[in-house]
KOLDONU-856183 format. One line per field, with one value per residue (C-alpha): residue number from 1; chain; residue in three letters; x, y, z. Coordinates in Angstrom, 3 decimals, always signed. Layout:
num = c(NUM_...)
cadena = c(A_...)
residuo = c(ALA_...)
east = c(X_...)
north = c(Y_...)
up = c(Z_...)
% end
This chain:
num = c(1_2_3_4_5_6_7_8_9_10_11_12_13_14_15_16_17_18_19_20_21_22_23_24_25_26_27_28_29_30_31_32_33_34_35_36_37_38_39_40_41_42_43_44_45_46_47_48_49_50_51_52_53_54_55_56_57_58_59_60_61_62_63_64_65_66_67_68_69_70_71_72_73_74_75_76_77_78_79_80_81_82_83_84_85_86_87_88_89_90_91_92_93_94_95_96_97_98_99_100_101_102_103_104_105_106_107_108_109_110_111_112_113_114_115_116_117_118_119_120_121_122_123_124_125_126_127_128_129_130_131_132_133_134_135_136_137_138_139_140_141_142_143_144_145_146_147_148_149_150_151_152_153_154_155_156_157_158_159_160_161_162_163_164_165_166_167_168_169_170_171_172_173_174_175_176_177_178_179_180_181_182_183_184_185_186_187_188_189_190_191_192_193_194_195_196_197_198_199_200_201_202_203_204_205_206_207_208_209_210_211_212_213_214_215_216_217_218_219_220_221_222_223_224_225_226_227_228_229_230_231_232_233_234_235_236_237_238_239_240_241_242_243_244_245_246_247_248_249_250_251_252_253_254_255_256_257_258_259_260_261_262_263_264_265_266_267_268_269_270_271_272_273_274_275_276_277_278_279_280_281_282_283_284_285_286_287_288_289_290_291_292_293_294_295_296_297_298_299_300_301_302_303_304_305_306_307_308_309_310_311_312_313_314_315)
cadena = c(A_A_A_A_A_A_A_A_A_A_A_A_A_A_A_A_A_A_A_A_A_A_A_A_A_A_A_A_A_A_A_A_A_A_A_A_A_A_A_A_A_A_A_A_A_A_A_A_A_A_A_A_A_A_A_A_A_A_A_A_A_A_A_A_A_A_A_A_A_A_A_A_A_A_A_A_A_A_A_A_A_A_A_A_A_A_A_A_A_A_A_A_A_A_A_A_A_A_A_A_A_A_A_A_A_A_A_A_A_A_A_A_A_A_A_A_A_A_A_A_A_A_A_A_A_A_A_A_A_A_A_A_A_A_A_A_A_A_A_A_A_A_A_A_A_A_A_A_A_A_A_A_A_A_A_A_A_A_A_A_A_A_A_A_A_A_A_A_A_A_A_A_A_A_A_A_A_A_A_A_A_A_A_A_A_A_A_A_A_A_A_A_A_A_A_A_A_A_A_A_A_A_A_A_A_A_A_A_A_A_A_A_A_A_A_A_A_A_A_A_A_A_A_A_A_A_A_A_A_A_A_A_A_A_A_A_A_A_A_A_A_A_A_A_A_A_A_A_A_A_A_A_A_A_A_A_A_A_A_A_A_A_A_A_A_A_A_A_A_A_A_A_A_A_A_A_A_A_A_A_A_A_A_A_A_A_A_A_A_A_A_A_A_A_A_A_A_A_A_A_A_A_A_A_A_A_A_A_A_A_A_A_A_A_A)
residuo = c(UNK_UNK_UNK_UNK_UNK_UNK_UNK_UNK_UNK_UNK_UNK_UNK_UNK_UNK_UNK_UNK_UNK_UNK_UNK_UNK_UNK_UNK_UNK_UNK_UNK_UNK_UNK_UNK_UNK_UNK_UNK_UNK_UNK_UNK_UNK_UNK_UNK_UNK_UNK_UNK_UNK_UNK_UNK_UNK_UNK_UNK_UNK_UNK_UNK_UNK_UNK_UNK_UNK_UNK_UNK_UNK_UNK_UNK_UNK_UNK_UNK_UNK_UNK_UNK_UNK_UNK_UNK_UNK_UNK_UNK_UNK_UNK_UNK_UNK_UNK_UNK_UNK_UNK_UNK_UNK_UNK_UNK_UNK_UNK_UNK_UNK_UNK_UNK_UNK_UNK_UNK_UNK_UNK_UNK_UNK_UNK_UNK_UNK_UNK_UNK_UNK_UNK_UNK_UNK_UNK_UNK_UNK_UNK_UNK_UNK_UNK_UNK_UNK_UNK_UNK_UNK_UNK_UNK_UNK_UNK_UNK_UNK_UNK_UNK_UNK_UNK_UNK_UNK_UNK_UNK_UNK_UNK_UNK_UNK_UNK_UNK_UNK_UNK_UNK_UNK_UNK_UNK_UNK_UNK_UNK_UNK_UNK_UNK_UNK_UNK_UNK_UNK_UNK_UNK_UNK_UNK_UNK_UNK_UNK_UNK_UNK_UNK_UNK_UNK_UNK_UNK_UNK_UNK_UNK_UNK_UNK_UNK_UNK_UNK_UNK_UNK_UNK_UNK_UNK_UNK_UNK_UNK_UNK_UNK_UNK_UNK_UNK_UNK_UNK_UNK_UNK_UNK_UNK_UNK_UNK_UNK_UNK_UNK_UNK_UNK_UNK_UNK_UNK_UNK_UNK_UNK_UNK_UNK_UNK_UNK_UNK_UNK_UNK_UNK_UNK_UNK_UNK_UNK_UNK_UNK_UNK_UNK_UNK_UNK_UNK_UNK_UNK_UNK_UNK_UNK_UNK_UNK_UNK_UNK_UNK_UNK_UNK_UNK_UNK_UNK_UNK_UNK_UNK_UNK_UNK_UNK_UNK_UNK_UNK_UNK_UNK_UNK_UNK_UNK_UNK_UNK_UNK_UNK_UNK_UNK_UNK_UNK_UNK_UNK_UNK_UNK_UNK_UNK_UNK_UNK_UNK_UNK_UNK_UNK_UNK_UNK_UNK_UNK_UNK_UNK_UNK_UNK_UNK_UNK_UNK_UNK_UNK_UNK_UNK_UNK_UNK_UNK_UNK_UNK_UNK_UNK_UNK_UNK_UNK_UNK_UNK_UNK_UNK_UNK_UNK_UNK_UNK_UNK_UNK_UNK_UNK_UNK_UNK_UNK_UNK)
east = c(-34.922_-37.296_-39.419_-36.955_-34.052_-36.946_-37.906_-34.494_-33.585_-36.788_-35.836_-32.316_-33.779_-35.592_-35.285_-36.392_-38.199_-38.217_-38.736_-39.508_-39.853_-39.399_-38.524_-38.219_-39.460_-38.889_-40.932_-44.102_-45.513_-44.749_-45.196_-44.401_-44.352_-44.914_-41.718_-40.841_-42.708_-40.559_-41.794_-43.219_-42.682_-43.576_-43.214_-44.470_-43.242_-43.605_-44.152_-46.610_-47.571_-45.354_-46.452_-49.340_-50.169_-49.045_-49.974_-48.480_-48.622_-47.139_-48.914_-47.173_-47.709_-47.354_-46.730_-48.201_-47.364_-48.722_-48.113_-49.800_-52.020_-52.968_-54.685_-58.693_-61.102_-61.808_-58.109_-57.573_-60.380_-59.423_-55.714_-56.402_-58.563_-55.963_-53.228_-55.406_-52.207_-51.837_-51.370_-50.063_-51.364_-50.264_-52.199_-51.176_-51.624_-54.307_-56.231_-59.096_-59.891_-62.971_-64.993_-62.782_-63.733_-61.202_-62.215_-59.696_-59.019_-55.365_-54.862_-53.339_-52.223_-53.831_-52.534_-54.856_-53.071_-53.881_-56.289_-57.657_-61.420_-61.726_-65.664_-66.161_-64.197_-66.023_-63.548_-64.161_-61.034_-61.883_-58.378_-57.433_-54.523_-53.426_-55.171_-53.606_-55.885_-54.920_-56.960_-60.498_-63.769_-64.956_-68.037_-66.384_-68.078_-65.890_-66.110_-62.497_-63.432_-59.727_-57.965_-55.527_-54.103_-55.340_-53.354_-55.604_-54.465_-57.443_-56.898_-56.615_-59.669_-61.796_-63.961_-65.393_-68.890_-71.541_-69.853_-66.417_-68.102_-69.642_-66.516_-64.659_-67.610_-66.755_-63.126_-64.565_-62.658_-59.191_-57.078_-54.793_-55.358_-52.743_-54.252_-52.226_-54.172_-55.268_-56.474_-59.369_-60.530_-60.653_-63.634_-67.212_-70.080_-72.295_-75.088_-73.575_-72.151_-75.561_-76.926_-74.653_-72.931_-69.306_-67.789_-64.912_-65.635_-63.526_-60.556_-58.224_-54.770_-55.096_-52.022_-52.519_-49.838_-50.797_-49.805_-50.740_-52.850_-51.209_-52.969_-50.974_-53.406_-54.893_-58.727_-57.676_-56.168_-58.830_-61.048_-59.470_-58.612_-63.091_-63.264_-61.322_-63.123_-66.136_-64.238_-63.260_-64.885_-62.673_-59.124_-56.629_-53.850_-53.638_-51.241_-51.141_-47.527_-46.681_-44.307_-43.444_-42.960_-39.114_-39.607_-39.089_-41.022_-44.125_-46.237_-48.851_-49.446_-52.933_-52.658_-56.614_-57.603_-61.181_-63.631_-66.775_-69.405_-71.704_-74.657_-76.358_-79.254_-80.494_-79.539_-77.323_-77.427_-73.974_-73.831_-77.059_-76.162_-72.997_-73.895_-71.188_-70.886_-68.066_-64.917_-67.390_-68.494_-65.921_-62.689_-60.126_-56.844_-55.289_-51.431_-50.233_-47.109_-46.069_-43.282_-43.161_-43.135_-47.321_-48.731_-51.221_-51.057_-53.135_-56.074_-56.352_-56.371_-59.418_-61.294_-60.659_-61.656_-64.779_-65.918_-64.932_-67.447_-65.650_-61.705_-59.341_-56.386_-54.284_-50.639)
north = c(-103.679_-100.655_-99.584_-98.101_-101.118_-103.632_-102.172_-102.274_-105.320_-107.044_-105.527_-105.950_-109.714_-110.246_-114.289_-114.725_-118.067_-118.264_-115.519_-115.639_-112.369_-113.620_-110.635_-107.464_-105.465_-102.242_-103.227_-101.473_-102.087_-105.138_-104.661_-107.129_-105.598_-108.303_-108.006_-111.213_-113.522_-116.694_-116.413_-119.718_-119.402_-116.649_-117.298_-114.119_-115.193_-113.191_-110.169_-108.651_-105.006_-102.507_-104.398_-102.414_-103.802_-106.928_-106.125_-108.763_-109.345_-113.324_-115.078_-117.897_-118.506_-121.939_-122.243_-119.462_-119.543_-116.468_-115.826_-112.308_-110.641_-107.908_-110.554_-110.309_-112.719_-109.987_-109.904_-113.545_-114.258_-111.481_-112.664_-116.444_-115.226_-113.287_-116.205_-119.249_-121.397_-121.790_-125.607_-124.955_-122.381_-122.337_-119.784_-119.961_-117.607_-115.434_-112.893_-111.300_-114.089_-115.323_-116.914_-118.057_-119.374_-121.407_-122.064_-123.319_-126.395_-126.692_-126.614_-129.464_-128.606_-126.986_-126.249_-123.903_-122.882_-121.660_-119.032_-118.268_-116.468_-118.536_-119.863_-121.302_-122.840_-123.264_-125.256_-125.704_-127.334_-130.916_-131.940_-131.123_-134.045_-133.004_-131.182_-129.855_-128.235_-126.948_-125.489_-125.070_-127.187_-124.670_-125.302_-126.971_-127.449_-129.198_-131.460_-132.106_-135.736_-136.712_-136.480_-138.687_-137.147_-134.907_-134.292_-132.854_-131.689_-129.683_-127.866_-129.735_-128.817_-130.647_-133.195_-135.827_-134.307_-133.725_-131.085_-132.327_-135.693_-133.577_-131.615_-134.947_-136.230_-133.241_-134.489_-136.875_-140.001_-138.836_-142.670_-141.711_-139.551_-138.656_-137.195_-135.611_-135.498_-136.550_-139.748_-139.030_-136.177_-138.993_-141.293_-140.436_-141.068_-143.831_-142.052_-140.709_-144.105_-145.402_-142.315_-141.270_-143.035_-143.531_-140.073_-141.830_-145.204_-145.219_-144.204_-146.912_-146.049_-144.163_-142.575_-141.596_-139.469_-139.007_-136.278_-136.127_-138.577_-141.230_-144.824_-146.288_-149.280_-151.804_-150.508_-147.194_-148.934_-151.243_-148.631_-146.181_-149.094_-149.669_-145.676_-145.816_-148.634_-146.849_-143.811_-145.929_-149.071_-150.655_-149.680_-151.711_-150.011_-148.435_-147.294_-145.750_-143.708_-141.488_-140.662_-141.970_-139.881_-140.462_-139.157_-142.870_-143.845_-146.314_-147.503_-150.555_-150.889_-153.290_-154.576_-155.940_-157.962_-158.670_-160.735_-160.887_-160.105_-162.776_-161.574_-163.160_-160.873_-158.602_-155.021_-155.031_-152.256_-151.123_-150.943_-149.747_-145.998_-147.536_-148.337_-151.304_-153.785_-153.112_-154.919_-156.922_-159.121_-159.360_-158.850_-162.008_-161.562_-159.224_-158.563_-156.510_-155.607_-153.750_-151.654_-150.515_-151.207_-152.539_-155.881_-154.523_-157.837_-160.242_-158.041_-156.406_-160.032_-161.062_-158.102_-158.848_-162.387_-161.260_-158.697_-159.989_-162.672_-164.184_-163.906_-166.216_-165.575_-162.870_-162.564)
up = c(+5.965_+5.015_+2.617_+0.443_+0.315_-0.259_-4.064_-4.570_-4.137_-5.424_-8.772_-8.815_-8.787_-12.217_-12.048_-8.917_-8.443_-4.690_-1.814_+1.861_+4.742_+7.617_+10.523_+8.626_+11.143_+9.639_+6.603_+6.452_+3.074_+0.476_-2.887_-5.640_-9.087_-12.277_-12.769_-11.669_-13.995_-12.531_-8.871_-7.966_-4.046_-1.188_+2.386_+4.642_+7.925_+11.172_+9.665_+12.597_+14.174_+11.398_+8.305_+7.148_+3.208_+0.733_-2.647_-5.203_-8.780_-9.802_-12.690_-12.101_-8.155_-7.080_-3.087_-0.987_+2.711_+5.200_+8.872_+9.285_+11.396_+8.405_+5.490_+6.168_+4.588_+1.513_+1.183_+1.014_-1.349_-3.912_-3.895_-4.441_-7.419_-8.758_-8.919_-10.072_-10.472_-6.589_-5.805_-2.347_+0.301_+4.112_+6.613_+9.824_+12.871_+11.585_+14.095_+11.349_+9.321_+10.163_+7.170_+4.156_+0.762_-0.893_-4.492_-7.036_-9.304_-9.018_-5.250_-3.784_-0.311_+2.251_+5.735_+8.236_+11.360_+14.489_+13.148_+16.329_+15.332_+12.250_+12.821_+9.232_+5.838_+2.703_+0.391_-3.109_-4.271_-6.425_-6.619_-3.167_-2.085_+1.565_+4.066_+7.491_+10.761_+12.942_+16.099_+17.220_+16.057_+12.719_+10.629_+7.156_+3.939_+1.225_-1.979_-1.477_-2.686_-3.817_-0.455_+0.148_+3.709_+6.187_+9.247_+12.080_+15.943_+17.683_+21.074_+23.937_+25.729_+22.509_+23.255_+20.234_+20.553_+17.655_+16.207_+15.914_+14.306_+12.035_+10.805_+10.629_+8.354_+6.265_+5.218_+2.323_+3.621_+3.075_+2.835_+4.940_+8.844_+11.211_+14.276_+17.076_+20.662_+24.417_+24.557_+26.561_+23.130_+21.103_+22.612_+21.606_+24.039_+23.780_+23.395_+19.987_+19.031_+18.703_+17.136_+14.985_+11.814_+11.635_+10.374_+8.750_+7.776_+4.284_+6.052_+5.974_+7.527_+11.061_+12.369_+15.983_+17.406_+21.693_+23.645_+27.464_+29.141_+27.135_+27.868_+30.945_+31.684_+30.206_+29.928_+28.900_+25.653_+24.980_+25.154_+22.750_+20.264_+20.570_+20.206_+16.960_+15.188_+15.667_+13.910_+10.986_+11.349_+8.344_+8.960_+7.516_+8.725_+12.688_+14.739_+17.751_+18.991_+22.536_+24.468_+28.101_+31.325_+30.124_+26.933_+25.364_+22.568_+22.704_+19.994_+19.276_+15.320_+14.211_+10.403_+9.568_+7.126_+5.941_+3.909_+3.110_+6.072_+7.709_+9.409_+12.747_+12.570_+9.312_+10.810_+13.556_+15.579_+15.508_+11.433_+11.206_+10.174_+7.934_+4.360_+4.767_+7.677_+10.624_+11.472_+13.844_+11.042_+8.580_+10.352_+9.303_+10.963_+13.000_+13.351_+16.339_+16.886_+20.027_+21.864_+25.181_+28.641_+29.682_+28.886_+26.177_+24.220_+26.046_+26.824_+23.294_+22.054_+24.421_+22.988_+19.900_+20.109_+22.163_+19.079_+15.813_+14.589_+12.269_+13.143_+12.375_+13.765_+16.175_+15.381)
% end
């Protein structure tokens, strides 16, 4: 592919509703005339040191994805307001972007990747549904108040400190999170437990997918099961998945049901930052289910039973 075939075949195309670049590595510049007004789909994948521009013109946009060292913040913000219809937009793998603005009304998927000197996000995006990150601890700002999913994995050397509870405080209490990491990442402090509110206390289903480290004895379970709840003190819904030294699957799920809090003292101290109680006084009944090879069940019920004021049963 080359500079010359490209044009070529782009307009021998005039219906086109779907394109993706992946590996041209003789193509040097990508131009898209408006010629295509049925283009709903552009994947620029792995497209690194020869390509030298992307100019596009598609009204009708939908799904953007980019894998390219070239796009720059300027670059990114001028093209988004160019195609206003974008409801999907993937960046992964960037080396120059490092403070984007995503403003738009009709997004509703967002995936940043691996954009290694990214150092800030501003996103503006009110009907924002699902939100992928991927990489290091950035300063976010967002009114993405609608989310219903956000998928996180930060590097391995992260560590839950007052930063990363801040940009997790940032993802408006998204229903659903699936988090991929190290155990040990995933535990706050103490000292910022009792400083610091819960950054995710409406989340109510926690998907945690463990890689590394995974919890082998019985402490190091009850005390990332205590480390979540402080997370989202409310879940309804967690579950916990890894993999074995064998490569077998293990996972412990919680269901949690609730009613309405009793208090032994005005302001306990651990819901004092919360503007609604913890599990610790309103938790019902729990349901565990779990499959693997440790004894997980007795101690996780004897922590429960030591915590929860008011339970009523363990399943």
């Amino acid at each position: 592919m080359d500079d010359q075939i490209f044009p070529s075949l782009i307009y021998s195309c005039p219906v086109l509703e779907e394109l993706e670049i992946g590996r041209c590595y003789g193509l040097k510049n990508i131009h898209l005339p408006a010629c295509l007004p049925k283009l709903m789909s552009i994947k620029l994948l792995l497209c690194y040191e020869e390509l030298e521009s992307f100019e596009m013109e598609a009204p009708n946009l939908k799904k953007l994805v980019l894998n390219s060292r070239i796009v720059t913040d300027k670059w990114l913000h001028g093209f988004l307001s160019k195609h206003p219809l974008i409801e999907s937009l993937e960046l992964h793998s960037f080396c120059m972007l490092e403070r984007i603005k995503i403003s738009s009304d009709r997004m509703k998927s967002l995936t940043i990747d691996q954009c290694i000197n990214l150092v800030g996000a501003n996103i503006v995006t009110p009907n924002l549904r699902r939100l992928d990150y991927c990489g290091h601890v950035i300063s976010l700002s967002s009114n993405a108040f609608t989310l219903s999913e956000v998928s996180l994995k930060f590097e391995e050397n992260t560590s839950l400190d007052v930063e990363t509870i801040e940009f997790l405080a940032k993802l408006s209490h998204p229903k659903l999170l699936i988090w991929r990491g190290l155990a040990k990442s995933l535990i706050a402090p103490k000292e910022l437990r009792e400083t610091l509110p819960s950054p995710l206390y409406n989340v109510k289903q926690l998907k945690l997918k463990l890689y590394g480290g995974n919890p082998r004895y019985r402490d190091e379970v009850i005390e990332l099961v205590d480390a979540l709840l402080w997370i989202s003190p409310l879940l309804e819904i967690l579950l916990i998945e890894w993999k074995t030294d064998d490569l077998k699957d293990e996972k412990i799920s919680f269901m949690f049901s609730y009613e309405a809090p009793i208090y032994k003292s005005k302001n306990p101290s651990c819901c004092k930052f919360l503007p609604v109680p913890c599990w610790r006084h309103c938790l019902k009944t729990i349901k565990i289910d779990y499959f693997g090879r440790y004894a997980y069940l007795k101690p996780l019920k004897k922590y429960f039973h030591k915590n929860a004021e008011i339970l009523e049963s363990i399943l």
